[in-house]
N, C-alpha and C positions, 0 to 999 in steps of 0.2 A: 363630688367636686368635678368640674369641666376637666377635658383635657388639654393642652395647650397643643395647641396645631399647627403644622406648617403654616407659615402665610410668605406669601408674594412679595418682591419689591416695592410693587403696585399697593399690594393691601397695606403694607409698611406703612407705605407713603397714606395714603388715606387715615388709620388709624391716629397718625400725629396731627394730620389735617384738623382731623373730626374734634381732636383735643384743642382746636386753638391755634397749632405750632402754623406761625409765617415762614412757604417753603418758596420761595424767589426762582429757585434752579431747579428741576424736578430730576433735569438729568445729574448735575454735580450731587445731589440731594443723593439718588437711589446709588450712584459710585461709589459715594462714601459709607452705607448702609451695607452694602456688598462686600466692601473689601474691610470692613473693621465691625461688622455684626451691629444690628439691630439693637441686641440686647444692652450691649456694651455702652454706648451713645445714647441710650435710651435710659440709661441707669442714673445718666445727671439730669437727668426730668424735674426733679421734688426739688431742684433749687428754682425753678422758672413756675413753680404751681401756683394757683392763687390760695391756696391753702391746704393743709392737712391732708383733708379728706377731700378736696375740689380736686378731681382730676384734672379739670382745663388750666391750660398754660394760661401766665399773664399777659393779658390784651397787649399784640403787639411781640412778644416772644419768634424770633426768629430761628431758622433750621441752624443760621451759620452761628449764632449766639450757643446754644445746645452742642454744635462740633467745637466752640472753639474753648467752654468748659473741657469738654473731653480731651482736646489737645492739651490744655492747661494741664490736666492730673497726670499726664502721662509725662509732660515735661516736667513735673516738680517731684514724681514717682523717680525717674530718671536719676533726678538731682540726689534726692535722698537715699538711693538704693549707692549711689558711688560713694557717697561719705561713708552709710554703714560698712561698705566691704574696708574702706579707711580704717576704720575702728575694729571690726573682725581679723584684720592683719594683723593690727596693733597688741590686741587680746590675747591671740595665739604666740604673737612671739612675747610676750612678757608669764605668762600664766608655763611655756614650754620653757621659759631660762628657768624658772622657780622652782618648778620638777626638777630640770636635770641639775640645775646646781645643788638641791637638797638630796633628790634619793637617785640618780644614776643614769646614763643616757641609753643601756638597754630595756629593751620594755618589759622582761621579765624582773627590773628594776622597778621603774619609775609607775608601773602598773601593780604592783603589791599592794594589795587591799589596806596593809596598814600604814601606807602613806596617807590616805586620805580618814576623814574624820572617824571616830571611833562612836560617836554617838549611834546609841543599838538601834534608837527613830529613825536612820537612815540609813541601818546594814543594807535591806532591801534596794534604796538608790544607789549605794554604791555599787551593790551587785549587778546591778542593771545597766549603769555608764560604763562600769571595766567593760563588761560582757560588749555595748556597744561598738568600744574602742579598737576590742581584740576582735571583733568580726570587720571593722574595716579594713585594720591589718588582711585578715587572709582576704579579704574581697578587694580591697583595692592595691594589696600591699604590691602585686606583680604586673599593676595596669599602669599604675602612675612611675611615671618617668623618674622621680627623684626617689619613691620608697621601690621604686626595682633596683637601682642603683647599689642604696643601700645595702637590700639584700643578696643582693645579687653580688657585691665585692666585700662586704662585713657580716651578712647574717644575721643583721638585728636592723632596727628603724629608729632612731635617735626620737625624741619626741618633737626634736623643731621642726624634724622631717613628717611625722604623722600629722601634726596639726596642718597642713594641706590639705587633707583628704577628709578632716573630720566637720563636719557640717556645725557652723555656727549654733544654730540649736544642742548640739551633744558639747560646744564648747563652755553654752551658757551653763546645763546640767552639772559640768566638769567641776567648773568656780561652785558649783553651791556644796561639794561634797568633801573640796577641801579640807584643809586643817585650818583651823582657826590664824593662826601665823600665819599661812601661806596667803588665807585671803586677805589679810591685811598688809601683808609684803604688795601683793597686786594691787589692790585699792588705794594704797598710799601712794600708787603711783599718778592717780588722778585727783588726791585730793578729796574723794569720795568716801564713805563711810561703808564698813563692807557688806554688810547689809540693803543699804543701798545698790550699791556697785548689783549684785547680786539680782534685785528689781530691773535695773536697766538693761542689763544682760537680756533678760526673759523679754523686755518691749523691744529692746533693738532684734534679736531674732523673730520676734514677728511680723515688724514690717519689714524686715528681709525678707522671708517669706510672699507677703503680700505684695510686693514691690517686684521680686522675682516672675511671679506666678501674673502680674499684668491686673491686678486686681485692684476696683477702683479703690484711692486713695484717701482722696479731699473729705471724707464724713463719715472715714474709719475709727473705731474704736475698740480700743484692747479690754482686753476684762481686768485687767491691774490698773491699777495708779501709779503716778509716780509720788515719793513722798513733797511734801510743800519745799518751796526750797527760798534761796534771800530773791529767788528770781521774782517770784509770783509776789514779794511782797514791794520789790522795787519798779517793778512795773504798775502797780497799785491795780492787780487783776481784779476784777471783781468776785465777790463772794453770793453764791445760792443762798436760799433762806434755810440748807444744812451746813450753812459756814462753810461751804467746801467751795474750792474758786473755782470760777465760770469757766474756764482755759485752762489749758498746761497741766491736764492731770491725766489723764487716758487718750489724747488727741494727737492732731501730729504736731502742735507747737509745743507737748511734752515730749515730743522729738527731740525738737528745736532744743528745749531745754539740758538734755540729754547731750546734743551734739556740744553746747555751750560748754560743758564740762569736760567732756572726755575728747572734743578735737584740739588742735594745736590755735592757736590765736588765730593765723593767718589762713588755715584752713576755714576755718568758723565765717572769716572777713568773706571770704570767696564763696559760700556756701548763703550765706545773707544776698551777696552781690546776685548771686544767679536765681535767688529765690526772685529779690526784690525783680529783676530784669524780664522774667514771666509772668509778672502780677501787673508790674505795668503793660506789660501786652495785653493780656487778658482786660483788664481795665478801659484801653481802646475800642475793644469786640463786642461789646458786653456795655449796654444799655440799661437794659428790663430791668434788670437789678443792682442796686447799690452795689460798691466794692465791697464794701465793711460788710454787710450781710454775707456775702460769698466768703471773706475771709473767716467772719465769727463761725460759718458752719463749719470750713475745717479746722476750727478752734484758735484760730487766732485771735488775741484781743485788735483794735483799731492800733495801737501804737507797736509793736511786735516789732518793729524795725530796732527801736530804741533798747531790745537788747543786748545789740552789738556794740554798744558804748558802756554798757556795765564795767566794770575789771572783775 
């Protein structure tokens, strides 16, 4: 196998050349290659291909059409990374009343192995989130301003105060080790089934992750599903020929679906508004290719709007 080798601004520029890509500004062109990587900008290539395995861009494909995908992901990355931490807040402070109002607001309380589920298929996970929780404690317990407090005037960290410091990922692990009541006290607060509730957890911290970490967005996919829901069937998604629908099952309009349920009405409204308000930009910029193509690859169906009139 080759190795991948430094190349030049210049060479940059050539290689996209040589694919096809119409570069107007050589100088705006190599500015923006510089201060936001090659690689990065170059990663929404395969939406402007003429096909699969055709490396060349579609006749006519422009430098600023390829930047202003790029811009698009990183404004709808943006959009979606602020609702998640919306919903991460929400998680934390409803999953830390359930604890402390059940088993106690010191942690040598609310951290008792046999609070959470007894099932022996998951002593191992449980063993592994306490141990999580209680290393954040000694490693973040004296840095963070609100569990130095704490300790520092009572000697213990309440759990509304720890969930600060514990990373959305060790929150989603937390909900699935539960006690059966407990997760159904939490889920019932969305309407969700806990089970479900549970799936979402797992997809919303990964594209918090992704989202965090700057990594493209628009034709990402999770390795779960989310389960079918009345949404996929009121929007009349389309079905694969393994009956499983085209959209909203591992993409980011099973985001979408996800935020539909767990945000408040009018966060949802405002969350639509800002999606829709960068799609029409994008849509101005962006010739080579349909909207709807662009949309279907990051899994939206053509009508996606018309969720936000569901109840």
């Amino acid at each position: 196998m080759s190795n991948k080798i430094f190349k030049s601004l210049d060479e940059q520029i050539e290689i996209l050349q040589s694919k096809g890509l119409v570069i107007q500004d050589l100088g705006k062109a190599k500015d923006l290659l510089f201060r936001e990587n090659y690689f990065f900008i170059s990663g929404y290539r395969h939406m402007f291909m003429r096909g699969n395995k055709d490396k060349l861009f579609i006749e006519g494909t422009t430098f600023e059409e390829l930047y202003a995908t790029f811009v698009f992901d990183r404004k709808i990355r943006n959009i979606m990374f602020k609702y998640i931490l919306v919903i991460e807040n929400n998680i934390k402070s409803i999953i830390s009343y359930q604890m402390s109002k059940r088993y106690g607001f010191k942690e040598k309380d609310y951290l008792n192995p046999k609070n959470f589920t007894q099932d022996t298929l998951k002593s191992r996970q449980v063993f592994d989130v306490l141990n999580k929780m209680k290393r954040q404690i000694r490693v973040n317990g004296k840095q963070h301003t609100a569990t130095l407090h704490y300790l520092s005037n009572y000697g213990y960290i309440p759990m509304w105060i720890l969930v600060k410091v514990l990373s959305f990922g060790i929150i989603s692990e937390l909900y699935n080790i539960l006690k059966t009541e407990d997760k159904l006290t939490v889920s019932e607060f969305y309407n969700i089934n806990p089970e479900t509730l549970g799936i979402y957890l797992n997809l919303l911290s990964s594209f918090r992750n992704l989202c965090a970490h700057e990594d493209i967005l628009y034709d990402h996919r999770t390795q779960r599903s989310i389960p079918n829901t009345r949404y996929h069937i009121q929007l009349a998604i389309e079905e694969e020929e393994e009956k499983e629908y085209k959209y909203g099952k591992n993409d980011l309009f099973a985001l979408i679906i996800i935020f539909k349920q767990m945000l408040r009405d009018e966060e949802f409204r405002d969350l639509i508004n800002e999606l829709s308000y960068e799609i029409d930009i994008l849509d101005g910029k962006v010739d080579t290719v349909p909207l709807n193509t662009i949309l279907n690859k990051i899994g939206f169906p053509d009508n996606w709007r018309e969720i936000a009139k569901i109840d």
